[in-house]
Backbone as CSV, one residue per row, in Angstrom:
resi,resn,N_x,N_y,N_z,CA_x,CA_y,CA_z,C_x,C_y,C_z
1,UNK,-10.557,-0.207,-8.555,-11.607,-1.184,-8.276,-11.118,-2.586,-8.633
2,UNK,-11.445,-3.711,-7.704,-11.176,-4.805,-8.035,-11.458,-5.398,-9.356
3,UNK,-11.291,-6.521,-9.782,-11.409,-7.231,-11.069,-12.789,-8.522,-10.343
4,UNK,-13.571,-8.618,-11.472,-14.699,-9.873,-10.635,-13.796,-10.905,-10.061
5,UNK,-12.555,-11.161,-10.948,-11.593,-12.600,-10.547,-11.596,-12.105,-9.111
6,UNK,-11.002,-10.977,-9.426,-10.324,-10.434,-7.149,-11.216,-10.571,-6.484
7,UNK,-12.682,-9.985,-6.709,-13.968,-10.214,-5.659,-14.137,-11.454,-5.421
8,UNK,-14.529,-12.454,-6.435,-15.065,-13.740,-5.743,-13.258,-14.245,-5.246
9,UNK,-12.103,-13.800,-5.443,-10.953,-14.968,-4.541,-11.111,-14.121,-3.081
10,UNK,-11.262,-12.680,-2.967,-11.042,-11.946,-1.921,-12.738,-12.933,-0.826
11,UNK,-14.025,-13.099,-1.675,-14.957,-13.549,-0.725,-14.618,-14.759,-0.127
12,UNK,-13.531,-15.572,-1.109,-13.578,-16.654,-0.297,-12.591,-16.654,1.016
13,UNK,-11.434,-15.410,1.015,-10.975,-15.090,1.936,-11.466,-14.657,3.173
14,UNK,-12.811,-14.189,3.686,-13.646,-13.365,4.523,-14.011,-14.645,5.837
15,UNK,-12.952,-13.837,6.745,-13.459,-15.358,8.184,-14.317,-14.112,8.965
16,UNK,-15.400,-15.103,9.799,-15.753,-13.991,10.476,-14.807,-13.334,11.891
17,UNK,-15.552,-12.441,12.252,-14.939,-11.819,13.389,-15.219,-12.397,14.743
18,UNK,-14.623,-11.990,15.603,-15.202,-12.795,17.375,-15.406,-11.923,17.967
19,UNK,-15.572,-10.253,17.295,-16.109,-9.678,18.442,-15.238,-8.690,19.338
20,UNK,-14.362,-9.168,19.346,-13.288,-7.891,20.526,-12.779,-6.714,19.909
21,UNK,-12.368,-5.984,20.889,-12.921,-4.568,20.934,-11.312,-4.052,19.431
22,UNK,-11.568,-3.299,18.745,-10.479,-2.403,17.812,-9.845,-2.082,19.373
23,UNK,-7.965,-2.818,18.730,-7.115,-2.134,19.985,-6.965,-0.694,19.755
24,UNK,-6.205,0.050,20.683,-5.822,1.321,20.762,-4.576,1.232,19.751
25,UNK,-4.615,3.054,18.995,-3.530,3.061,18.404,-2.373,3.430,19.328
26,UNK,-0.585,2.908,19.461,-0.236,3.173,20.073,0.624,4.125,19.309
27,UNK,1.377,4.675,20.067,1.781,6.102,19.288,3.587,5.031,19.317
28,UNK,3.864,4.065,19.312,5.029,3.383,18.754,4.804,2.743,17.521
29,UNK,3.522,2.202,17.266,2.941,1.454,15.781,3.043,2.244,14.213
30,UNK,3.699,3.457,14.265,3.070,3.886,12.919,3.911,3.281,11.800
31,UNK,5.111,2.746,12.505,5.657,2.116,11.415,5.328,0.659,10.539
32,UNK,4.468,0.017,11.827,4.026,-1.458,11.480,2.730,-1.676,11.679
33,UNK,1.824,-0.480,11.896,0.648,-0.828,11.614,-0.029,0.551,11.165
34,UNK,-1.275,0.393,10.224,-1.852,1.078,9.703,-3.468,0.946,9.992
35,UNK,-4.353,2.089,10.434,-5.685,2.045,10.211,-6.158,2.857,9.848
36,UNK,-7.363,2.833,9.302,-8.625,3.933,8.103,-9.879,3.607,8.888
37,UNK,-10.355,4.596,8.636,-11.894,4.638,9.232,-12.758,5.118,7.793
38,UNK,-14.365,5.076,7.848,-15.334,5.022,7.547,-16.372,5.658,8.069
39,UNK,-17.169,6.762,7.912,-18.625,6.691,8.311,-19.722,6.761,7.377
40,UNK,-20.435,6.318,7.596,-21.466,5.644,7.201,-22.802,5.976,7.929
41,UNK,-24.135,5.814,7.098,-25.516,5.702,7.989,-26.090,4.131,7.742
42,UNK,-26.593,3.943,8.791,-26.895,1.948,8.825,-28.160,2.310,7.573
43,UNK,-28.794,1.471,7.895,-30.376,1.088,7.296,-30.928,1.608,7.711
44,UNK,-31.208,1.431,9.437,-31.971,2.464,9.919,-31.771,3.604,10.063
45,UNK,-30.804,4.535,9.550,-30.627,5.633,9.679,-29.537,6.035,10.662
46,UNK,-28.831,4.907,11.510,-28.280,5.615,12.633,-26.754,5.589,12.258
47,UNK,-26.089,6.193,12.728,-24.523,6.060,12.391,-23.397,4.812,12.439
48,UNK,-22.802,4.822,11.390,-21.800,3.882,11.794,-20.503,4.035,11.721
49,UNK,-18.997,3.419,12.073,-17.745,3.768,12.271,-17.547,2.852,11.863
50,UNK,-17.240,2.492,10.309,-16.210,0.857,10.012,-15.150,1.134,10.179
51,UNK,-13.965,0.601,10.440,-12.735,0.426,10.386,-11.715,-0.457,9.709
52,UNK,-10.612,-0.230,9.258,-9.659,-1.229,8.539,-8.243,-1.100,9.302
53,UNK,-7.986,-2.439,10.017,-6.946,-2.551,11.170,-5.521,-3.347,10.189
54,UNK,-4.683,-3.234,9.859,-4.043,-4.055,9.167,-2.464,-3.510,9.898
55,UNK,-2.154,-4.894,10.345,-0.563,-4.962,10.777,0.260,-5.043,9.217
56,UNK,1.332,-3.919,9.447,2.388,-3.806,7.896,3.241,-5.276,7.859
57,UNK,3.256,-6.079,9.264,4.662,-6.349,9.301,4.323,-8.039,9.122
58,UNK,2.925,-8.403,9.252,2.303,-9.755,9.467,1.141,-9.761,11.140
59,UNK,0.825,-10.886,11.102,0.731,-11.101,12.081,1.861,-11.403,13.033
60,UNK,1.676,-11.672,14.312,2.640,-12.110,15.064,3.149,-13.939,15.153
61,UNK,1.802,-14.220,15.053,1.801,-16.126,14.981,2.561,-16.487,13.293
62,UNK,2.020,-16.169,12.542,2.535,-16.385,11.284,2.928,-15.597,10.488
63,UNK,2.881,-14.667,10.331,3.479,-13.701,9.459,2.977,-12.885,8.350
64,UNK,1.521,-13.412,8.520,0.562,-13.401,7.115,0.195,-11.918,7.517
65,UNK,-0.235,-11.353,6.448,-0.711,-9.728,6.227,-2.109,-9.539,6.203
66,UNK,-2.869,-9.494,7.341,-4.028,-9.942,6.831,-4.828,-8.217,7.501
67,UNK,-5.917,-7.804,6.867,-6.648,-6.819,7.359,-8.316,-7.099,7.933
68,UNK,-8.379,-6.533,9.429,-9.372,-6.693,10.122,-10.313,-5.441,10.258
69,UNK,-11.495,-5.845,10.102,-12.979,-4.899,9.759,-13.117,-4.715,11.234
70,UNK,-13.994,-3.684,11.850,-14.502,-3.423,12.685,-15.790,-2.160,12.488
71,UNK,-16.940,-2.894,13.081,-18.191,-1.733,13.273,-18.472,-1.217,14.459
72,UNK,-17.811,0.554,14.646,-18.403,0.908,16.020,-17.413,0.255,16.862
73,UNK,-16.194,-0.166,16.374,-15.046,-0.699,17.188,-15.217,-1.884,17.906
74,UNK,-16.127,-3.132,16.856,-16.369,-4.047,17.634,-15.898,-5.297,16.355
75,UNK,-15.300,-6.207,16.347,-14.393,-6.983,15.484,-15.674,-7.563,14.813
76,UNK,-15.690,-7.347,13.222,-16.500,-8.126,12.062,-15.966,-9.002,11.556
77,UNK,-14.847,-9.041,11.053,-13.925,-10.143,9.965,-13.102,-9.907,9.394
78,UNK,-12.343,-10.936,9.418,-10.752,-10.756,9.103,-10.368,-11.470,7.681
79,UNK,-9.483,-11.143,6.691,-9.219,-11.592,5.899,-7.760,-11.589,5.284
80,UNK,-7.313,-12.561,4.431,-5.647,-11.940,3.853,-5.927,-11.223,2.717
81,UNK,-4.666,-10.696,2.659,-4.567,-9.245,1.436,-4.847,-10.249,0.148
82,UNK,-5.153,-9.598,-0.997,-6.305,-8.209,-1.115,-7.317,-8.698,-0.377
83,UNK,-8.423,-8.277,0.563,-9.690,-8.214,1.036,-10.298,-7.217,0.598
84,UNK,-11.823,-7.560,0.407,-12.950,-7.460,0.131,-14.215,-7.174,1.030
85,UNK,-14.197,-6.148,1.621,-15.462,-6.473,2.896,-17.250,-6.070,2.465
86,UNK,-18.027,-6.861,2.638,-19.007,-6.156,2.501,-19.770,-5.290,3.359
87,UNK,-20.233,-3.854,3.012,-20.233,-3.259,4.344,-21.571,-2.391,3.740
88,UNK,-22.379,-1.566,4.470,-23.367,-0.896,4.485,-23.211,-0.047,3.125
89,UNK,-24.025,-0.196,1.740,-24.213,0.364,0.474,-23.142,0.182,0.090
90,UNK,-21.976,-1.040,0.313,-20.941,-1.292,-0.994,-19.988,-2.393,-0.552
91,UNK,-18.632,-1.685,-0.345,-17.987,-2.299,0.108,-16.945,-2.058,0.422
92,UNK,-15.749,-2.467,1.025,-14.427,-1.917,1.313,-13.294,-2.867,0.877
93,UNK,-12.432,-2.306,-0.300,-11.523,-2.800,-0.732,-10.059,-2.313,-0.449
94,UNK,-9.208,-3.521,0.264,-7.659,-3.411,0.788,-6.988,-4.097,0.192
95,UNK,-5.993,-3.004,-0.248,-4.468,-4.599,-0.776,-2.921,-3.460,-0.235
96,UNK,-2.104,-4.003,-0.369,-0.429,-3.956,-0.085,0.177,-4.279,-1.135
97,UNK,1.249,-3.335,-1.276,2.527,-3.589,-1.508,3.435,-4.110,-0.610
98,UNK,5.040,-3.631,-0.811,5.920,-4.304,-0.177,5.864,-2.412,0.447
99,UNK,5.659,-1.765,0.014,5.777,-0.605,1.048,4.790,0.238,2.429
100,UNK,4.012,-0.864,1.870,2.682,-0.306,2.973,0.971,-0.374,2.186
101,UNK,0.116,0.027,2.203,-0.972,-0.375,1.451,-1.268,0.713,0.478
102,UNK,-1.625,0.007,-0.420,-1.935,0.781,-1.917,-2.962,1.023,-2.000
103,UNK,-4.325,0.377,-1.436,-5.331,1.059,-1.793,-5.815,0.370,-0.184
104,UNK,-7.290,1.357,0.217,-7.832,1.158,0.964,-9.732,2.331,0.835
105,UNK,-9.942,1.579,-0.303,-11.375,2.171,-0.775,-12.971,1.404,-0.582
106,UNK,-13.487,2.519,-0.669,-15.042,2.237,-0.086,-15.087,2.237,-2.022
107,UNK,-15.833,1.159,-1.936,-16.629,1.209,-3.707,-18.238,1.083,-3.211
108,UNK,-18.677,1.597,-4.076,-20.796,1.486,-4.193,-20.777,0.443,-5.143
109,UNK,-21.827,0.397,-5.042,-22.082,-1.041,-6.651,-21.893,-0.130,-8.373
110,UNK,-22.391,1.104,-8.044,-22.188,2.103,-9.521,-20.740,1.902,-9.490
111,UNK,-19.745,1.674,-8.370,-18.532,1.836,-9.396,-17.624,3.100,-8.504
112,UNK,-18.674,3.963,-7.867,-18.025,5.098,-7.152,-17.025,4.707,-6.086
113,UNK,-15.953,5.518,-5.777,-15.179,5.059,-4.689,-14.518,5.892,-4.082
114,UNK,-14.307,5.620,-2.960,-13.562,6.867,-2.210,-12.303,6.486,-1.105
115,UNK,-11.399,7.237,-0.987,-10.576,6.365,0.371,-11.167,6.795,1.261
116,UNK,-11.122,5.484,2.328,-11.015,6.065,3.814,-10.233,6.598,4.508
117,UNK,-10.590,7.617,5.342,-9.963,8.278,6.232,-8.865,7.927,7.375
118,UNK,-7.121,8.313,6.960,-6.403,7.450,7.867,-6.631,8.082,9.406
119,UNK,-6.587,7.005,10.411,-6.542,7.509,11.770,-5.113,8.262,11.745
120,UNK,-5.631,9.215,12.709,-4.730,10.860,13.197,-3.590,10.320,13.734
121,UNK,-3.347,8.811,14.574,-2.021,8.205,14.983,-1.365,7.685,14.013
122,UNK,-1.560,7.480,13.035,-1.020,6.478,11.943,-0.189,7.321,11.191
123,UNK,1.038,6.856,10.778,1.424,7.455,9.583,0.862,7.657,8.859
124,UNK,-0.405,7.229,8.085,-0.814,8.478,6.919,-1.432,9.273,7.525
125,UNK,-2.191,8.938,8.862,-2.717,10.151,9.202,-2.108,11.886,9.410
126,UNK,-0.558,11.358,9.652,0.375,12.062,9.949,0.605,12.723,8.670
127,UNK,0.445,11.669,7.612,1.236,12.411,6.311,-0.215,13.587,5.599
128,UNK,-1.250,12.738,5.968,-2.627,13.497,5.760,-2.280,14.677,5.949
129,UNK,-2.054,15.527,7.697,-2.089,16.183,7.639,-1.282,17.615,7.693
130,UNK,-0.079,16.631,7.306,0.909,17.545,6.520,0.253,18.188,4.953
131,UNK,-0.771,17.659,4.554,-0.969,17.742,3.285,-2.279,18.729,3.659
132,UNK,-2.926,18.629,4.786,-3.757,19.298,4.922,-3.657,20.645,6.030
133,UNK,-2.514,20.444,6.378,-1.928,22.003,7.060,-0.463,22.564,6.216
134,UNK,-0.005,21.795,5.489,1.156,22.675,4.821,1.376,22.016,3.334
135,UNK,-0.259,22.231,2.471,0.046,21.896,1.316,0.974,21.855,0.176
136,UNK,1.553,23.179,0.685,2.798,23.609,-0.297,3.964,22.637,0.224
137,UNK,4.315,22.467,1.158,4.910,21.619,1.870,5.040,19.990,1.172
138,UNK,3.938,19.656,1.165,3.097,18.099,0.636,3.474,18.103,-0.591
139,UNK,3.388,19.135,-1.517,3.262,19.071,-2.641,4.677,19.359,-3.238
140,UNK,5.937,19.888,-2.696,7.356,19.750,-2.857,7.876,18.187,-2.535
141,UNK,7.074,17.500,-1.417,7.506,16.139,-0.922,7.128,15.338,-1.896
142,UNK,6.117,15.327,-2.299,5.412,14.225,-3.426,6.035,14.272,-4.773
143,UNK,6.423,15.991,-4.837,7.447,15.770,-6.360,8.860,14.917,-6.061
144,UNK,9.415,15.528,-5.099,10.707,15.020,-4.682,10.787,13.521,-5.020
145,UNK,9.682,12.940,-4.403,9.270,11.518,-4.373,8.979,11.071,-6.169
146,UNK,8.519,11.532,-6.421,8.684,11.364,-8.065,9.719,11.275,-8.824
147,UNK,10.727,12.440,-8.470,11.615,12.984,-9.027,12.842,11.218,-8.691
148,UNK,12.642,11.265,-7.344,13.762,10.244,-7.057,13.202,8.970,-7.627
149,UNK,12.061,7.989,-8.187,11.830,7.178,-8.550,12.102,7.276,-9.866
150,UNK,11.712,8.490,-10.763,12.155,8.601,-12.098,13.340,8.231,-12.165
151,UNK,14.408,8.791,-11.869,15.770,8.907,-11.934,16.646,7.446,-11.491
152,UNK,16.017,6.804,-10.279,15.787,5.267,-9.967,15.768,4.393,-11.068
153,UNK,14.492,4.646,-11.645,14.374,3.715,-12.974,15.294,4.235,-13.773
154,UNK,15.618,4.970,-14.378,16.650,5.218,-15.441,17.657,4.666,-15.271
155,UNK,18.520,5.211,-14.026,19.616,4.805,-13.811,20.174,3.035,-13.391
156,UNK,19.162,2.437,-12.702,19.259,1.488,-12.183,19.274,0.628,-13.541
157,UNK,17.667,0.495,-14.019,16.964,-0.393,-15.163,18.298,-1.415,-16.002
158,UNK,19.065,0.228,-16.745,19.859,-0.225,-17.360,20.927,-1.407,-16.623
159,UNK,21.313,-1.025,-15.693,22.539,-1.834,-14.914,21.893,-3.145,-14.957
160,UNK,20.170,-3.128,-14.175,20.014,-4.987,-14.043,20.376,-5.233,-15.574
161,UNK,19.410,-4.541,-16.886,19.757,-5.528,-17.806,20.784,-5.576,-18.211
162,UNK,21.947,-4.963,-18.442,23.134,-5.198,-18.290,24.087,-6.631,-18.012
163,UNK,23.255,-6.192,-16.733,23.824,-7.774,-15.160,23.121,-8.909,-16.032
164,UNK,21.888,-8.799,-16.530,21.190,-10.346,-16.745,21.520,-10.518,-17.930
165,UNK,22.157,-9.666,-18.992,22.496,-10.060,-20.137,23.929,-10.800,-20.098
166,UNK,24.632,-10.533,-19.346,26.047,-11.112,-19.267,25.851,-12.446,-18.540
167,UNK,24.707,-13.426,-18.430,24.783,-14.696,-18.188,24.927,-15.166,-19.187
168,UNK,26.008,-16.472,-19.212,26.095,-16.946,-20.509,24.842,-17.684,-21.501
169,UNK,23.648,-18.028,-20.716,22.787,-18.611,-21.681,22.149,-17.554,-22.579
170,UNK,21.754,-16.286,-21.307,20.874,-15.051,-21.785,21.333,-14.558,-23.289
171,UNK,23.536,-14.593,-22.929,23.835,-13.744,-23.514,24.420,-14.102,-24.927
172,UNK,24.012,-15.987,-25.203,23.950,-16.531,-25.904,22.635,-16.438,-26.907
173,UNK,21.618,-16.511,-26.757,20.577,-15.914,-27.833,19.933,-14.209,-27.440
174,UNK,20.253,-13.741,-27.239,20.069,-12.769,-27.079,21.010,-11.453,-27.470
175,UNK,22.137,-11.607,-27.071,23.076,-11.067,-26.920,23.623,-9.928,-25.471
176,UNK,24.737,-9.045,-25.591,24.886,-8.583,-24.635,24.315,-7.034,-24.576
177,UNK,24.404,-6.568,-23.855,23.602,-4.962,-23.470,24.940,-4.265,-22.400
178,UNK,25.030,-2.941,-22.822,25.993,-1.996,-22.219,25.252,-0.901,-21.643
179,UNK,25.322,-0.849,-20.089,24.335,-0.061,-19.835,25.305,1.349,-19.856
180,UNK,24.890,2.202,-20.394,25.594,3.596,-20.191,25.713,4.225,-18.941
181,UNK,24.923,3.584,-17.658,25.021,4.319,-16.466,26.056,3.790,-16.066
182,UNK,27.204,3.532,-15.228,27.706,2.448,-14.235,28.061,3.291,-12.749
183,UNK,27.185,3.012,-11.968,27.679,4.192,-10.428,28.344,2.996,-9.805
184,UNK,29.175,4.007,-8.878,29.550,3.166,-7.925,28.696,1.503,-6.935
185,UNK,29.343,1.008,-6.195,28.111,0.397,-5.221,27.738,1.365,-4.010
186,UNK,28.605,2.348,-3.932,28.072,2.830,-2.765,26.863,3.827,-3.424
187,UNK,27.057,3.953,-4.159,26.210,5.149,-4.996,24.560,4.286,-5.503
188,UNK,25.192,3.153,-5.473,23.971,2.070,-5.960,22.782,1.660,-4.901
189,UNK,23.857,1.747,-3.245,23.244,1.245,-2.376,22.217,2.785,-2.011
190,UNK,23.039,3.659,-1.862,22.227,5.246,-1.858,20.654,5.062,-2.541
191,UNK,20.740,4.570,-3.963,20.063,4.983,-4.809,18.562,3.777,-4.464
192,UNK,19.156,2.747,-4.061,18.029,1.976,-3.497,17.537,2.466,-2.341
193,UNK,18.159,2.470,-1.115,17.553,3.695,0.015,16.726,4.821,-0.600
194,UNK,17.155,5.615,-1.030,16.682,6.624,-1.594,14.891,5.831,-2.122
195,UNK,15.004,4.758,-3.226,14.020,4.656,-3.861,12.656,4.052,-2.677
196,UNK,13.346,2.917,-1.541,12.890,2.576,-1.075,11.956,3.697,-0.293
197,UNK,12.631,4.765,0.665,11.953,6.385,1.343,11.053,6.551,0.340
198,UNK,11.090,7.022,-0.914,10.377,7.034,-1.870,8.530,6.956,-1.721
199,UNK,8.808,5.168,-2.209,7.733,4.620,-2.507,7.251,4.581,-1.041
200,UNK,7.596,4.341,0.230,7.234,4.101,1.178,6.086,5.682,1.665
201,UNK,6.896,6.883,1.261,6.379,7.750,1.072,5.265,8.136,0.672
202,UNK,5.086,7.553,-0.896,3.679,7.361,-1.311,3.092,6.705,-0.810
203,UNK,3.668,5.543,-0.400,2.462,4.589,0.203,1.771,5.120,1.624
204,UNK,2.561,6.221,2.037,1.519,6.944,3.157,0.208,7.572,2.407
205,UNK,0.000,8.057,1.022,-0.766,8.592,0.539,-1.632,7.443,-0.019
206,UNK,-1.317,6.393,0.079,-2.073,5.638,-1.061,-1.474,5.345,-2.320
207,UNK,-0.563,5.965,-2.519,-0.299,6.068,-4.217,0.634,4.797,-4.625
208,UNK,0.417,4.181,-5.697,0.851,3.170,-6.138,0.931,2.930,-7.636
209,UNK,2.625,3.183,-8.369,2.568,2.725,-10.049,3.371,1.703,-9.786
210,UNK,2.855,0.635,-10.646,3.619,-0.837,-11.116,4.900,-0.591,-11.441
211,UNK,4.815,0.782,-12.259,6.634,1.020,-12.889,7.531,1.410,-11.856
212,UNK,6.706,3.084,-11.440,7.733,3.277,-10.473,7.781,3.072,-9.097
213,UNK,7.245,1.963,-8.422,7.009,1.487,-7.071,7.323,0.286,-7.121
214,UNK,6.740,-0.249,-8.616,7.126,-2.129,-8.131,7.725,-2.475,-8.869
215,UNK,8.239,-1.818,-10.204,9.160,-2.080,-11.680,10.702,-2.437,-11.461
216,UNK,10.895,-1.883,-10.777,12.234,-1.971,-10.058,13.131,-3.104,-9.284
217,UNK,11.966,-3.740,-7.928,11.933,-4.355,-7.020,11.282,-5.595,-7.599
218,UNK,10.673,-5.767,-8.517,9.610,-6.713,-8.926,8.274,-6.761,-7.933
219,UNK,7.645,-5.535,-7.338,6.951,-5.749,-6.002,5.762,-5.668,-7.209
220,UNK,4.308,-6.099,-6.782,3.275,-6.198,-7.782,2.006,-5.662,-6.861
């Protein structure tokens, strides 16, 4: 759940919408764009379909990351990351990493929250339902994915501080640091690939730690 600071900077982010129609997912996008759906009952009782449209890669004009609302597939409002939408009994909260989006939740005012549902074209929808037709499956991938970020941080950690201790100012009050790992570069470049599949991985699920997703990379 957001922080009050994030709600009121995310409201002042909220432009409205103009109206045109949620494009089609194309079955080439799953790498650079992501959408979640919502249902909902209005006020009056009748159904609704919110949506969360967000290009991974920017927009096309500028580059900015911004995520677009839609009700019933008809454009509400657009905002930059993190956004904040207010929507029928709560609200819908989006933000990104550098690997894809970290959260994408419906909150109530109690506090309750839930993700929305990725569309069936999208990579998470894809990863969804790997998780929901070959759990055992899902659940070897997600360790794997653990397993290689643990081992990431260990091995790597040491080397940066290592690297930043051997500047001469650092290594003037501070002193120097010997990292016990030293791999190759080719072994180094592996190990970033590797971490990068990783987190990108989770980020089909949603999942997001500061340590082992953004500790590394400095991603926040």
């Amino acid at each position: 759940m957001f922080s009050d600071r994030k709600r009121r900077r995310a409201a002042r982010r909220i432009k409205a919408g103009d109206g045109h129609a949620l494009p089609r997912f194309r079955w080439w996008q799953p790498l650079q764009r992501t959408l979640f759906h919502l249902r909902l009952t209005g006020e009056a009782g009748q159904p609704e379909t919110w949506s969360v449209d967000v290009r991974l890669w920017g927009d096309s004009d500028d580059g900015e990351v911004r995520a677009r609302l839609y009700r019933d597939g008809v454009h509400q409002a657009t905002s930059k990351l993190p956004a904040r939408f207010p929507v029928t009994g709560g609200a819908i909260e989006v933000d990104n990493s550098g690997y894809g989006l970290k959260r994408c939740h419906y909150v109530t005012p109690d506090g309750q929250e839930r993700q929305l549902t990725p569309d069936p074209a999208s990579a998470e929808g894809r990863r969804a339902r790997l998780d929901r037709d070959r759990p055992g499956v899902s659940r070897f991938v997600g360790a794997v994915t653990l397993l290689v970020l643990g081992v990431a941080l260990v091995l790597g950690v040491p080397q940066i501080i290592e690297q930043i201790t051997e500047i001469p100012p650092v290594a003037e009050h501070v002193g120097t640091f010997t990292s016990p790992f030293h791999l190759s570069g080719t072994a180094n470049v592996a190990l970033i690939v590797a971490t990068l599949l990783a987190s990108t991985e989770r980020a089909l699920r949603l999942r997001y730690s500061r340590v082992l997703d953004g500790g590394l990379f400095g991603d926040d």
